[in-house]
Each structure stands twice: as structure tokens, then as C-alpha cells.
C-alpha positions, 0 to 999 in steps of 0.5 A, spaced: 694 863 807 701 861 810 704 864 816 710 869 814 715 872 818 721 877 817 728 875 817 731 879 825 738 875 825 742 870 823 748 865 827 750 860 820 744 854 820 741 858 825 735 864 825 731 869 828 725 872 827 722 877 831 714 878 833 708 873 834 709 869 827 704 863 827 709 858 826 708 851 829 713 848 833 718 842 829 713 846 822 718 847 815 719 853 813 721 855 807 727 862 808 730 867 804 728 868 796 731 861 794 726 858 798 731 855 803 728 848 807 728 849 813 724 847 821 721 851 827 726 849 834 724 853 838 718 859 839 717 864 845 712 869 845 718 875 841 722 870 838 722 864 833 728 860 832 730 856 826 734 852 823 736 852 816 738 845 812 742 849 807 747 853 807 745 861 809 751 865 806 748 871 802 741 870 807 740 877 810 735 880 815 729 883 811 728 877 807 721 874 809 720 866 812 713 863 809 710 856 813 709 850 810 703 848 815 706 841 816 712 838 820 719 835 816 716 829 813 719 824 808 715 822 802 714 815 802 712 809 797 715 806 791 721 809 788 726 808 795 729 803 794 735 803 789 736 811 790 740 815 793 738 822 797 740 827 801 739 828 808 732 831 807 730 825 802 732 829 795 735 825 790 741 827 789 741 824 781 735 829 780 739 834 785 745 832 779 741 834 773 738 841 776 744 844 778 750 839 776 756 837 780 755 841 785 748 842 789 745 849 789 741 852 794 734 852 795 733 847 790 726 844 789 725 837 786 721 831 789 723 825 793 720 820 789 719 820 781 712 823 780 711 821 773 714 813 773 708 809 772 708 803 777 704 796 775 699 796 781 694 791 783 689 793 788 688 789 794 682 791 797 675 791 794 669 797 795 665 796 801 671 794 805 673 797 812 681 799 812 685 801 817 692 803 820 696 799 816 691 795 811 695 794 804 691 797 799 695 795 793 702 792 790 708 794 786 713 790 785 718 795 786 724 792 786 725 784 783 725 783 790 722 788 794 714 787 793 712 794 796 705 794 799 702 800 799 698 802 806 693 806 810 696 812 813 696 810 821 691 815 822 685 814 817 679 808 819 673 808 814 670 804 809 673 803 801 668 808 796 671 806 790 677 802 788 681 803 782 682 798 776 688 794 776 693 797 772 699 803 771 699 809 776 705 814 778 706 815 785 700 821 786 695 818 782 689 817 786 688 809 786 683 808 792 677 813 796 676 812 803 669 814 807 672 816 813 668 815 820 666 823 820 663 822 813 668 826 810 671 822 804 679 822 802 683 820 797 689 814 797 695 815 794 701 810 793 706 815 796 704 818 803 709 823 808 711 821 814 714 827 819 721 824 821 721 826 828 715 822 830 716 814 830 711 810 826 706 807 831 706 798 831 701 794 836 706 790 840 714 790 841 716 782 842 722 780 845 729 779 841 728 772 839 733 771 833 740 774 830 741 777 825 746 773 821 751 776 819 756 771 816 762 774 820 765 769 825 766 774 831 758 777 831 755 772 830 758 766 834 761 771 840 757 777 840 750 776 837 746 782 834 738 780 834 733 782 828 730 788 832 737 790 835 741 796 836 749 795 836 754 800 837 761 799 833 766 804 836 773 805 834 778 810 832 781 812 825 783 807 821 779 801 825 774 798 820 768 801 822 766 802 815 768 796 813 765 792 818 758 796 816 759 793 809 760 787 810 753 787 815 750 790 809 753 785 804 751 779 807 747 780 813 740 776 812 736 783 814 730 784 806 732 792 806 738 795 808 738 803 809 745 806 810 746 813 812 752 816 811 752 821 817 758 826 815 762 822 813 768 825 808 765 825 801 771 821 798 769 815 803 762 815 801 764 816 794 767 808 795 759 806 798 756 809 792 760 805 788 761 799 791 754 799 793 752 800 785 757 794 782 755 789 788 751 782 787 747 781 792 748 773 794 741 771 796 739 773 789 744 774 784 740 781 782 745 788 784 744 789 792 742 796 791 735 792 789 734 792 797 738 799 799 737 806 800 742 810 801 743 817 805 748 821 803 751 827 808 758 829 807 762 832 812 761 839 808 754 839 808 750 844 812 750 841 819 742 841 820 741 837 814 746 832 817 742 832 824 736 830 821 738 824 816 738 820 821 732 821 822 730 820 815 734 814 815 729 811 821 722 813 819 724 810 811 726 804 815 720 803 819 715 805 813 718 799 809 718 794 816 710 796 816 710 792 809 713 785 814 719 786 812 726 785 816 730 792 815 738 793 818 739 800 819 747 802 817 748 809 821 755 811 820 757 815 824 752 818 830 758 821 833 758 827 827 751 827 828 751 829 835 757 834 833 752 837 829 747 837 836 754 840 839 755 846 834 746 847 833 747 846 841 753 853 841 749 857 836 743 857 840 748 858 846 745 853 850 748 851 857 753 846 855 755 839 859 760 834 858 765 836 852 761 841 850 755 837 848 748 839 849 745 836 855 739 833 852 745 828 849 743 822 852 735 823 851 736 824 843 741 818 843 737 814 847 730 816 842 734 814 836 735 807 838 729 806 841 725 807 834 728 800 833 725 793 834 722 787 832 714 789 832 707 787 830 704 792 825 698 796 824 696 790 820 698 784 823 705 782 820 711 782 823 717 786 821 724 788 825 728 795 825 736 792 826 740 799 827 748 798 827 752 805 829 759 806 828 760 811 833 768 815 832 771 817 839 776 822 837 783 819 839 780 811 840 777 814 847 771 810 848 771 814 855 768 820 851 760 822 851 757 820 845 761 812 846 759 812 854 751 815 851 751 810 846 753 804 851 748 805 856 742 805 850 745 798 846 744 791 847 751 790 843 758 793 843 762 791 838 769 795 841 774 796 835 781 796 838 787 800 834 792 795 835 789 790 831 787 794 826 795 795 825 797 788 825 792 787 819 787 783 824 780 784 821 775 785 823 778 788 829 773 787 834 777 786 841 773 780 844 775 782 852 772 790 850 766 787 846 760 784 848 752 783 847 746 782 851 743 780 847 747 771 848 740 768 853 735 771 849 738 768 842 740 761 846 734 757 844 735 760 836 742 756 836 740 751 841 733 748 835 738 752 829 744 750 829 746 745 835 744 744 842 752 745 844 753 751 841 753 757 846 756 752 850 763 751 845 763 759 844 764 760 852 770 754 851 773 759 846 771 765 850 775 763 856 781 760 853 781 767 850 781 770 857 785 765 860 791 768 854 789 775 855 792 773 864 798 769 861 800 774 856 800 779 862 807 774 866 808 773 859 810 779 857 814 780 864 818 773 864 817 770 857 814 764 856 819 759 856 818 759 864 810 757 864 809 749 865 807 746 859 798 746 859 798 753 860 803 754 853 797 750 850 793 755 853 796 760 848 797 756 842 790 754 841 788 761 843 793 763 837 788 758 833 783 761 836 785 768 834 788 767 827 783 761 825 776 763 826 776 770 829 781 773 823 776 773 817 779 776 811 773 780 805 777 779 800 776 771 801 770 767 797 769 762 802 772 766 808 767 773 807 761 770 808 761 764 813 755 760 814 752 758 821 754 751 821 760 752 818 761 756 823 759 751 829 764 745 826 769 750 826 769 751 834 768 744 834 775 742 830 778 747 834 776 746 841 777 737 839 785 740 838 784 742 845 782 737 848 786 731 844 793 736 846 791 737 852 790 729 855 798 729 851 801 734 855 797 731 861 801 725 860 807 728 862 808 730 853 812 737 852 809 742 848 816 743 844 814 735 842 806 737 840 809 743 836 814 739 831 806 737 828 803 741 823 796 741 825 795 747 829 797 750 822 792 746 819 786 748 823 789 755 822 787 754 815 780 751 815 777 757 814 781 758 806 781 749 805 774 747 807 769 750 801 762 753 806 758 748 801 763 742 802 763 741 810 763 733 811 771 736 810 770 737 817 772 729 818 777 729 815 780 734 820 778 730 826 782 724 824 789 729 823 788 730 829 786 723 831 793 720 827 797 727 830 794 724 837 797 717 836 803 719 832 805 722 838 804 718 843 807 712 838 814 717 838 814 719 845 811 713 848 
């Protein structure tokens, strides 16, 4: 028999009931006679506080609260991929068929389809002992994504029987399992998860490898590593989105799992379909194959948005269970921690900073520590890569959440206004961005792309901060006052900003740029340099070296040399080499 309780108060999302109940803390609940989902936050021995996933309007005191016994959890197995849910993992297609455009209360459908029939092969045998992790059957699920089916973390025992191989849905038993205490119990290919709890692993290993993302500015300057965390900060209008698409289109993570946080419907609307008609490039099969979607618009009840994330992660982190390299898209955890805001109000908690709760920094910092590349249960490896697009309000990258996120990722990537207005995109700015995570990755492109790599990508950083100090005299005298090798210093910082820093997504080439691309590019760059700078030694001025075209003709490597025709590269070195000659003939 289920607790019960009687509605004594109600403060929007949130409310009271009065007496002893027997609810657990962090238990579903179901509210009101439309059967409304929601979670026990607080307990006193008079008191149980809840907080409610839908909208309460039309809820009133008297109505009756009945426990569920188990904690908000996610269903998990095949049938994630390709779908999009809501903040509480209801498909929304199926949400659209019960209740039409607009989502009705207390609608009640499963997460996944119970009555699709999957092609299982069974991958254990009686008489075999199992574990945490072990994989009991296979599923293809997607063209690409071979969905392994797994012992919850909790269960050790022996295998009592095995069923054929053959079709099943989601709830038909396919394996038993004699437990240690001799009791026996029932294997599914869909077991639940509570969101708020992250799923054990046997070992964290150190950042080793990046996560490619095919965009110059990340992954030459500002590296994220598979298992990493990143923050994306930036105002209105900045890119945050775009930047996290363009990491979801082509990074080299198997899954991403992307969680519209109270984002405006309109702009979400554009995910969904772009998503829907996009080609991934490594297969050629829809991307949406490999994706899950959480969609939690800006008008959707705040609690619901409070929880995605956590939806988000616990669904990320089931499928790197399987072994597989999953990239979180979490756009954007500042309207999660206004939802926190706004719970924080109504439970009339003491405030900190701007009014967010107190305990903001030690959810932000739960958040992203669920990420990393692990060991699992059953011995295969696995990373979750988180990416968090936070939106300070006015570009202020002073206030909590920005300050908060900053001091729990390795990797910042500060989105600058400025940029952004004068089209340059991705407008990542070089001097406010950075990533911890360069020493860690330094033996990766050392033995993957070439021993000099990290050391031509710090040249190119500091021609970049060499130009930010002279633009300061620049802007106070002109540049026609500085001596010759600090123009140079400014015109190859131009090259640099304009021919590999700028990337255009609209670009065949250009949207997606392979690493040894990307190395030659630096490479014909910091060559430029080199050659002009023995010229202007020389005594040669920079209005002579101007008079050539070749710092265009770098400028638009990007666009004239193909990702797949890159012996183009020498034909670039010897324009520089015949630009470096035709000089020296003319002035000489």
C-alpha cells in the first residue's frame, strides 16, 4: 500500500502537506486528481515539501498526494536514441498523439516504446556468473549504436535461465538471475536509473585524448579532452548555440545527448529540425541515429527544467557504461540555476549572491563532476564530455553562475560581443578563453599529428598577445609611428585571426577541418612570418612587402586548399619562397 498525504498549501511549483506522511526524501509522488508528476525536497517531522514537474494551476488544498516508493528515475534501453523527450523523459511524439499541439497535464506515457519488438542476441549462457555491467544481450539499435544491454550495478549472481535468441519489447523478461541470497530475479532489456544519483564506474583515468571537434580555435588553441567539462559563456547573440551544433555535427564523441535547458521554443524548434535533416559525415546515416534530444522550453514548468539536466547525464552515462564516448550539449545551465533561483525563492531560503541559492556552486560542481573518461562495471572504457553554454546576462562574465562554472571546468571558451558583431565566427576570444586540459593532451598531438604542434600553436598565441599590446599604442598613435617589425607583428596576427581562427559553417571545407589540416595551416602561417620577418631585418619596409598579395593568399587557404588534397600546402611554401626572392631582387 502507497503513502498518501492531503494537500495543506501550495507556492506555484511548490507544496505542502501537513503530518507525518511516510514519504521518502527525493521519492515521486504523483499530486492532485490529474495524477501530476512530482519529487519530495524536503521533510520535517509536520511538514513535507514538494516540488511539482508540471504546472499547478487548478491544484487545491485537500487534494490527496500518493507515493510512488521509488526516486525519480529515468527508463533505460533501446529506443533513446533518435527520440526527443521532455525534461522528465516523456517523448514528446507520444506526448503529441495523446494531448495534441500543446502538452496536457498529468499526462501519463512510457519513456520508451513498450510494444516495439527488438532483434536481441543473448550474450550470456546459464550457469554463468554476472555482475554490475555484465552485458546480457545486444540490440542493434541504431545502424550505428549497438546497444548492450546490462546487469544493474546493484544485482550479482548466477544466470538461471537465458531466453533464445530472438524479438522482445523493452519489458519482456529475457534473462533470470539467482541472486546471492537465493532469491531469483527477473533481467529486462529497459531498467530505471534515479537521475540524481551518478552511476557507479571502477576507476576515473586522467585526461589523454581531445575531443576533435573539426573547429580551429578548440581544438588547436583551446583543447577539450574526451571525459572533459567546457564552458561556453556569452551574451545575446554570441554563438553559444551555433558553437554547440557545430560540436555535435562533427565532434568524434559516438553519442550526443543535447539538453535544451530553458531555451525559447522558437530556437529549439530550429534544433529539432535541423537535427532531424542533418547527414552525419562519418556515416552518411541521419545524425539523429546517434542523438537524443531534451527539450525544456523557457515556458515549461521550472522544476521539470531543474531536473533535465539530470536527465540528460544519467542517459549519457548509462550509454558510456556500454563503452561508448558520449558528449553532453547542455544549453544552457544559467536558466537551470534560475530555476534553482526561483525553487530557492519559493521555499524562502536565505539567498546569496544575486539572489541564488547558497548551495549553487555545489550543484554546479555535482553536475560536472559526473563527467570523465571511466572504466566501467564491466571493464570497457567510456567518457562523458559535458559542454555548458552558460548565458550571463548583459555579457557580464562576473556574475555567479559564469564565476561558479569557471571554477569547475578545465576549459573556458569566452564568447566575446565584439566579435560576434563584426561577423567573426566562432567568436571565441583567444585572451579571455583558455583550457587546462593543453600539458595533459601534449603526448596526443605529440605521437598523433606532430612533435611540434603545441609548440607552433603557443607561436601563433603569442603573435596574438604581442598584437592585443600594440593595438593598445595603435589605437592612441596610429600605426604608422611603429617600427616596421611590429607592423609585421600585426599583419600576421591579421592572417592569423582571419585565416585560421575565423571558420565559416557554412563552408564545405571550411565547417569541419581535419587535424593535420589544421597543423599545415599554422605551419604555412608561422613560414609567412619567418620568411617576412628576415625581410624586414634586412632593413626591407612593410609598405614593400604589402605590395604582394601572399598574406591574402594565406588568408584564404581555408577555402582554396580541399581537407582531402593537402600536398596544396607546397605549392604555398614556394609562393612564399618566390614572394621572399621577388622582394629581395626588386629592393635589393
Amino acid at each position: 500500500m502507497n503513502n498518501t498525504g492531503i494537500i495543506y498549501g501550495i507556492n506555484g511549483p511548490v507544496i505542502y502537506l501537513k503530518g507525518n506522511t511516510g514519504f521518502k526524501m527525493s521519492e515521486m509522488v504523483y499530486v492532485g486528481e490529474q495524477h501530476l508528476v512530482g519529487e519530495v525536497i524536503a521533510l520535517t517531522r509536520d511538514t513535507t515539501t514538494i516540488q511539482v514537474f508540471e504546472e499547478t494551476t487548478g491544484l487545491k488544498p485537500g487534494e490527496t498526494v500518493t507515493a510512488t516508493g521509488d526516486a525519480i528515475s529515468v527508463t533505460l534501453g533501446p529506443g533513446i536514441l533518435d527520440n526527443i523527450f521532455d525534461g522528465i523523459e516523456r517523448p514528446l511524439s507520444e506526448i503529441a498523439k495523446e494531448s495534441g499541439k500543446y502538452i496536457t497535464r498529468g499526462v501519463n506515457v512510457s519513456s520508451l516504446n513498450t510494444t516495439k519488438l527488438w532483434d536481441v542476441h543473448m550474450t550470456v549462457k546459464p550457469g554463468q556468473e554476472v555482475l554490475g555491467g555484465t552485458v546480457i544481450a545486444e540490440t542493434q539499435e541504431t545502424p550505428m549504436i549497438l546497444h548492450k544491454s546490462m546487469v544493474p550495478p546493484s544485482t550479482h549472481g548466477t544466470v538461471s535461465w537465458v531466453a533464445p535468441d530472438g524479438q522482445y519489447t523493452v519489458l519482456d523478461p529475457i534473462v533470470k538471475v539467482t541472486l546471492d541470497d537465493g532469491t531469483e530475479t527477473e533481467l529486462k532489456l529497459a531498467q530505471k536509473w534515479p537521475i540524481r544519483i551518478a552511476r557507479p564506474t571502477l576507476k576515473r583515468y586522467p585526461a589523454s585524448e581531445p575531443l576533435i571537434t573539426g573547429q580551429r580555435i578548440l581544438d588547436t588553441m583551446f583543447p577539450i579532452a574526451k571525459g572533459g567539462t567546457a564552458a561556453v559563456p556569452g551574451g545575446f547573440g554570441t554563438g553559444k548555440t551555433m558553437t554547440q551544433h557545430q560540436i555535435a555535427k562533427w565532434s568524434n564523441a559516438d553519442i550526443i545527448i543535447y539538453i535544451g535547458c530553458g531555451e525559447r521554443g522558437n530556437e529549439m524548434t530550429q534544433v529539432l529540425e535541423e537535427f532531424s535533416e542533418l547527414v552525419d559525415p562519418r556515416t552518411g546515416n541521419p545524425l539523429m541515429n546517434r542523438t537524443a534530444l531534451i527539450a525544456n522550453t523557457s515556458n515549461m514548468p521550472v522544476a521539470a527544467r531543474e531536473a533535465s539536466i539530470y536527465t540528460g547525464l544519467t542517459l549519457a552515462e548509462y550509454y558510456r557504461d556500454m563503452g561508448y564516448d558520449v558528449a553532453i550539449m547542455a544549453d544552457s545551465t544559467s536558466r537551470w540555476a534560475e530555476a534553482l533561483r526561483e525553487l530557492s525563492g519559493r521555499l524562502e531560503e536565505m539567498p546569496a549572491e544575486e539572489g541564488f541559492p547558497a548551495y549553487l556552486a555545489s550543484r554546479l560542481s555535482a553536475f560536472y563532476e559526473r563527467a570523465g573518461m571511466m572504466q566501467n562495471l564491466n571493464g570497457s572504457e567510456g567518457s562523458v564530455s559535458i559542454i555548458g553554454a552558460v548565458s550571463p546576462q548583459g555579457g557580464d562574465f562576473s556574475e555567479p553562475v559564469t564565476m561558479n562554472t569557471k571554477r569547475f571546468v578545465r576549459c573556458f571558451w569566452g564568447l566575446d560581443k565584439a566579435l560576434a558583431y563584426a561577423r567573426h565566427f566562432p567568436a571565441i576570444h583567444w585572451l579571455t578563453s583558455y583550457s587546462e586540459y593543453l600539458t595533459d593532451l601534449a603526448p596526443w598531438y605529440k605521437d598523433n599529428v606532430n612533435k611540434n604542434f603545441i609548440d607552433m600553436r603557443n607561436q601563433l598565441m603569442g603573435i596574438l598577445n604581442q598584437e592585443s599590446s600594440l593595438m593598445e599604442i595603435v589605437k592612441l598613435i596610429g600605426s604608422d609611428v611603429l617600427p616596421d617589425d611590429q607592423k609585421l607583428i600585426l599583419d600576421i596576427a591579421r592572417v592569423i585571426r582571419l585565416g585560421f581562427l575565423q571558420q565559416n559553417a557554412f563552408h564545405k571545407d571550411d565547417t569541419c577541418v581535419p587535424m593535420e589540416k589544421q597543423y599545415k595551416m599554422m605551419e604555412i602561417i608561422l613560414y609567412l612570418y619567418k620568411k617576412a620577418k628576415v625581410l624586414v631585418t634586412m632593413g626591407m619596409p612593410m609598405s614593400v612587402l604589402k605590395e604582394d598579395t601572399i598574406f591574402e593568399k594565406v588568408i584564404s587557404i581555408k577555402y582554396d586548399v580541399p581537407n582531402d588534397k593537402l600536398d596544396m600546402f607546397e605549392d604555398y611554401r614556394r609562393a612564399i619562397d618566390e614572394f621572399y626572392d621577388n622582394v629581395l631582387k626588386k629592393n635589393g
